[in-house]
C-alpha positions as CSV (number, residue, x, y, z in Angstrom):
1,X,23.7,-13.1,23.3
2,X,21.3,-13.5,26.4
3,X,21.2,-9.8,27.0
4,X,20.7,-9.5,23.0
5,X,17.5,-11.4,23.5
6,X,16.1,-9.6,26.4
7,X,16.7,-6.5,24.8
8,X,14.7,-7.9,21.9
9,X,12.0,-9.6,24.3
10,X,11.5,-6.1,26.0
11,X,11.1,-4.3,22.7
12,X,9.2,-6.2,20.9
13,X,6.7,-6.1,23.9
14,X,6.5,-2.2,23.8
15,X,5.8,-2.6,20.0
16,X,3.1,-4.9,20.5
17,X,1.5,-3.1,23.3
18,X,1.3,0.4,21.2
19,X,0.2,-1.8,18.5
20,X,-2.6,-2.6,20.7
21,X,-3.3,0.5,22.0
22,X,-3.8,1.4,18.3
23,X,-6.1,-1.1,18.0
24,X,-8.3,-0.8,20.7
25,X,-8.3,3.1,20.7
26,X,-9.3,3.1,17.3
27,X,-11.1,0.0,16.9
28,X,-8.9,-0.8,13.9
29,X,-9.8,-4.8,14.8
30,X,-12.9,-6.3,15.9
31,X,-14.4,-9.4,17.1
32,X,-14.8,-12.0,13.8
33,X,-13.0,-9.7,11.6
34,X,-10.5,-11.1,8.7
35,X,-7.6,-9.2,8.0
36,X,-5.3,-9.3,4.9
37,X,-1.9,-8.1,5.8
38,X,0.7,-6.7,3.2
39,X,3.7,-8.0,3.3
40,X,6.4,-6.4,1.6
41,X,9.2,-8.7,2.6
42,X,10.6,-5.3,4.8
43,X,11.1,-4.3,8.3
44,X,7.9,-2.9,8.9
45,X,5.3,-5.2,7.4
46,X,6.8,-8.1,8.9
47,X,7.2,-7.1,12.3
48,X,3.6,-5.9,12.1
49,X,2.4,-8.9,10.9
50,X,4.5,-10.5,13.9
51,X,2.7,-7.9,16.3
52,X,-0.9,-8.8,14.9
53,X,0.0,-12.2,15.6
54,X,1.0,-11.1,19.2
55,X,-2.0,-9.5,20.1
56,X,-4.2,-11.8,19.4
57,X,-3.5,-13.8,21.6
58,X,-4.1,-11.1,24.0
59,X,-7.4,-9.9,22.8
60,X,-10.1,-11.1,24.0
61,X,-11.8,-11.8,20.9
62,X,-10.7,-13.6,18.2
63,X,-9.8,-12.3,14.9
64,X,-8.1,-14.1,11.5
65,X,-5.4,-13.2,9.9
66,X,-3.6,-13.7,6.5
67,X,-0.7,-12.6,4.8
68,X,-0.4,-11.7,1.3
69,X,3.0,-10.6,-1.0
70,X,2.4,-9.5,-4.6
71,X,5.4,-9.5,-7.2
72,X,5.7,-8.0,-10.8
73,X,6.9,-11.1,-12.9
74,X,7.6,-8.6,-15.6
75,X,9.8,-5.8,-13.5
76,X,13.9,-7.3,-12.6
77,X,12.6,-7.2,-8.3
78,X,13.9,-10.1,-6.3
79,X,12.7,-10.8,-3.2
80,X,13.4,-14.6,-1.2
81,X,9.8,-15.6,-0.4
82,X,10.7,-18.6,0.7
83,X,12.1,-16.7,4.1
84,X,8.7,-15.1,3.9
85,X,6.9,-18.8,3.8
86,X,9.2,-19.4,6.5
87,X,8.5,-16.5,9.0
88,X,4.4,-17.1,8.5
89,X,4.9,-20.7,9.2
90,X,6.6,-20.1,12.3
91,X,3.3,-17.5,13.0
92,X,1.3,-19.4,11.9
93,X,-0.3,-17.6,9.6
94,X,-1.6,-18.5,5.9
95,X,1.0,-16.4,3.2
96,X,-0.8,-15.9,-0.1
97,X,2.0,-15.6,-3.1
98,X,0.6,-13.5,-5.6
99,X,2.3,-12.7,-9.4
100,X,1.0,-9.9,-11.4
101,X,2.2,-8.3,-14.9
102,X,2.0,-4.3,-14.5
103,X,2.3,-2.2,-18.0
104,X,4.5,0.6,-16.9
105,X,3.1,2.5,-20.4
106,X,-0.7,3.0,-19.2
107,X,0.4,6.6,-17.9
108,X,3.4,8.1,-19.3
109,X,2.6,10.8,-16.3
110,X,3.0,8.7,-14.1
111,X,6.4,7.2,-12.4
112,X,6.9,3.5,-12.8
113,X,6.9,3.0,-9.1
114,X,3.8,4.7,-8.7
115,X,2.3,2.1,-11.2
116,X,3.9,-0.7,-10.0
117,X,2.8,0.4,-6.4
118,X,-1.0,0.8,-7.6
119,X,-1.1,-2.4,-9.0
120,X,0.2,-4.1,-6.6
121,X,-2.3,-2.6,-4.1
122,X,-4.9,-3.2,-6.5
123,X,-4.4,-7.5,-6.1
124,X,-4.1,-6.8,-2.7
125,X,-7.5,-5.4,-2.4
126,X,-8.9,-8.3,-5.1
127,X,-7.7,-10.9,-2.6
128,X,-9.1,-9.7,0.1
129,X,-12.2,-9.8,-1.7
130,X,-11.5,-14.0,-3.0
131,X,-11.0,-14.4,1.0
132,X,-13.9,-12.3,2.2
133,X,-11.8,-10.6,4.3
134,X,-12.9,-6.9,5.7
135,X,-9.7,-5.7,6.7
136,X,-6.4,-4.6,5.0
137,X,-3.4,-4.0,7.2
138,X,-0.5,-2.3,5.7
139,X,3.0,-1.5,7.6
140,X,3.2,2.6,7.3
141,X,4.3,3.9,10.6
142,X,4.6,7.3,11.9
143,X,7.8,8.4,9.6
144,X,5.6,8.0,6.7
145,X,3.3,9.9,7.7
146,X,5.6,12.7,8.5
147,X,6.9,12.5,5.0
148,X,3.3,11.7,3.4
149,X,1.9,15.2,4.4
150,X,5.3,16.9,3.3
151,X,5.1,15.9,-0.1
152,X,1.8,16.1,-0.8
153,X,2.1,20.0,0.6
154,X,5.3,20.2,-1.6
155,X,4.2,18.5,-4.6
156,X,0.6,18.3,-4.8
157,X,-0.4,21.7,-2.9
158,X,-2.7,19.6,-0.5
159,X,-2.9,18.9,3.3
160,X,-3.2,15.4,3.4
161,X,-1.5,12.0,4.9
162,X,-2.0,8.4,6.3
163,X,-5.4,7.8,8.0
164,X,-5.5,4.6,10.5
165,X,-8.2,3.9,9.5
166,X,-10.0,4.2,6.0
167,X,-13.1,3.0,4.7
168,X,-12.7,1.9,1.2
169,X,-15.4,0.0,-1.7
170,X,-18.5,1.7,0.0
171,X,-17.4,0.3,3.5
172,X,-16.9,-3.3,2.3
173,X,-13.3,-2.9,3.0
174,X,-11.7,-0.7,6.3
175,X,-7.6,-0.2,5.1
176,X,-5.9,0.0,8.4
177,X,-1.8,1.4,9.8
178,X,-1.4,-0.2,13.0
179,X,2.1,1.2,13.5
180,X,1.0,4.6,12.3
181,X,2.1,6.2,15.8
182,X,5.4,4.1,16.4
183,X,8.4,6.2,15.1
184,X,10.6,4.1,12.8
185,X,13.2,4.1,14.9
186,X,12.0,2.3,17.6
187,X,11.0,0.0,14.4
188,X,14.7,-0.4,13.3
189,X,16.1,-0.8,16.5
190,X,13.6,-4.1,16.8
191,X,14.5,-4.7,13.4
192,X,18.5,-5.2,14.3
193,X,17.9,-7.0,17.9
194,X,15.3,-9.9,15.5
195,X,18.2,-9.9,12.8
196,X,15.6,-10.4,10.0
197,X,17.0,-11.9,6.8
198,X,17.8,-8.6,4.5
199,X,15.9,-8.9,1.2
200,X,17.6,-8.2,-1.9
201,X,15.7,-5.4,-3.7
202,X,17.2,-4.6,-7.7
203,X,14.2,-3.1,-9.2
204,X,15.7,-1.0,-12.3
205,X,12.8,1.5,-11.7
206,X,13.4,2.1,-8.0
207,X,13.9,5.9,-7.8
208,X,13.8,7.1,-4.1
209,X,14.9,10.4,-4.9
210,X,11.8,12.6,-3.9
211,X,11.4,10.8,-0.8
212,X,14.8,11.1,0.3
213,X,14.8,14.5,-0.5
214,X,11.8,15.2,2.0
215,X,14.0,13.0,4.3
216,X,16.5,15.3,4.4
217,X,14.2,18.5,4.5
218,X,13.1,16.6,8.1
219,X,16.6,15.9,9.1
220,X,17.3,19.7,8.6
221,X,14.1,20.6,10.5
222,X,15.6,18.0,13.5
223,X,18.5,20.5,13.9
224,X,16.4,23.6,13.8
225,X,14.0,21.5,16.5
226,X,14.4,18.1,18.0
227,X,10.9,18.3,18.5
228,X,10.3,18.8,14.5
229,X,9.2,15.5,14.1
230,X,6.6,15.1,17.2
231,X,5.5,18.9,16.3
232,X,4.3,17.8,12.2
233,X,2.6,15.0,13.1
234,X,0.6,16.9,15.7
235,X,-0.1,19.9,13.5
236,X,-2.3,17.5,11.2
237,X,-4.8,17.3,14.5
238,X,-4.2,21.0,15.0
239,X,-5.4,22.9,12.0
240,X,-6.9,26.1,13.0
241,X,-9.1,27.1,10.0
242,X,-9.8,30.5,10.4
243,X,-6.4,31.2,10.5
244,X,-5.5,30.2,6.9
245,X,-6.2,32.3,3.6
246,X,-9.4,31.0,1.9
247,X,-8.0,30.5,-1.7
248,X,-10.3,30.6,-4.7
249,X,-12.8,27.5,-4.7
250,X,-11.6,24.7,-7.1
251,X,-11.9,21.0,-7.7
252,X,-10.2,19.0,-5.0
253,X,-8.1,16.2,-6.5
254,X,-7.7,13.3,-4.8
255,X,-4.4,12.5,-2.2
256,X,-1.7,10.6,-3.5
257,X,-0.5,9.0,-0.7
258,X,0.8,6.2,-2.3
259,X,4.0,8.6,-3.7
260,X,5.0,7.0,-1.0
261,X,3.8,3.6,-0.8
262,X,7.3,2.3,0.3
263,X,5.7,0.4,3.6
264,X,8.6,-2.0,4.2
């Protein structure tokens, strides 16, 4: 049990210090800033709001924080918030339980997840505004990323992933990812040594077949290259332009990174 909690202690640490790498390399926090953190209820939202919490009492500037975790009254999702209300207590930090309706009918083109996933960000984004906060925090880490700009190559015929950083309502709001460069593995492994509480998730939409498709497109590139991984996520800060066929001019469409809004 004792060597249990080490090896958690010395984890966590390295998780909160790339967390704070992140933040300070990319000034994803700042002096007087309020940040609104999803969470999920997952892995990865609640260690990063755990690793927020860590660094700032290392910074040496203050900052606020506030946690936020939307549910569809109308879709069969359970989740146990009152572990949630638990783990912010013991943070410290204000949890905000918000209950929205989502009509899964507005776009038959659309997958109910994807909906459901909008909406949800959408009262994310509205709270933040009732709290005058400037920040939004969400729990994607590297993984996601990986998978984000797979998909949208595979389905959407665009190069395009998971900023850090995003400037969002005419700059009122910056959306940050402050575990976008932490692997989910090192995630997990924290994940097991913490033992958080597993949530119960029975959504009758829930359809991860897609992204566990890409999943397994990655796990095949791992055999062809343990360095697959390391290699994607540097290729989308290593696009060499004039080495690509210039394709007939056309109407951008926006990214859809949230075909895989699954931060957990």
């Amino acid at each position: 049990m004792k060597d249990k909690e080490q090896k958690r202690i010395k984890q966590f640490e390295k998780i909160s210090r790339k967390v704070g790498k992140m933040l300070n390399e990319h000034q994803l926090v700042e002096a007087g800033d309020k940040v609104l953190v999803g969470l999920s209820g997952g892995k990865d939202s609640m260690i990063l709001l755990e690793a927020l919490a860590d660094r700032r009492r290392h910074l040496p500037f203050d900052f606020q924080l506030f946690a936020v975790h939307v549910s569809a009254s109308n879709i069969g999702y359970e989740m146990d918030t009152g572990y949630l209300v638990e783990f912010c207590a013991e943070l410290n930090i204000p949890l905000y339980l918000e209950e929205i309706e989502v009509d899964l009918t507005v776009d038959p083109k659309k997958a109910p997840c994807f909906i459901c996933s909008w909406n949800r960000r959408k009262r994310i984004f509205e709270l933040s505004k009732e709290l005058d906060c400037n920040k939004v925090a969400l729990g994607h880490h590297k993984d996601d990323a990986i998978q984000t700009v797979l998909m949208n190559m595979i389905f959407h015929g665009s190069i395009s992933s998971l900023p850090q950083k995003l400037s969002m309502f005419e700059g009122r709001i910056n959306l940050i990812r402050p575990l976008l460069f932490i692997p989910e593995k090192e995630l997990t492994y924290y994940a097991t040594l913490r033992s958080f509480k597993k949530q119960e998730k029975s959504c009758p939409y829930d359809d991860t077949t897609k992204r566990e498709s890409i999943k397994e497109v990655i796990r095949q590139m791992d055999r062809l290259n343990r360095n697959a991984r390391r290699n994607i996520f540097q290729a989308m800060d290593n696009i060499y332009e004039e080495y690509l066929p210039e394709l007939k001019k056309k109407e951008r469409n926006t990214p859809e990174e949230t075909d895989l809004d699954n931060s957990q």
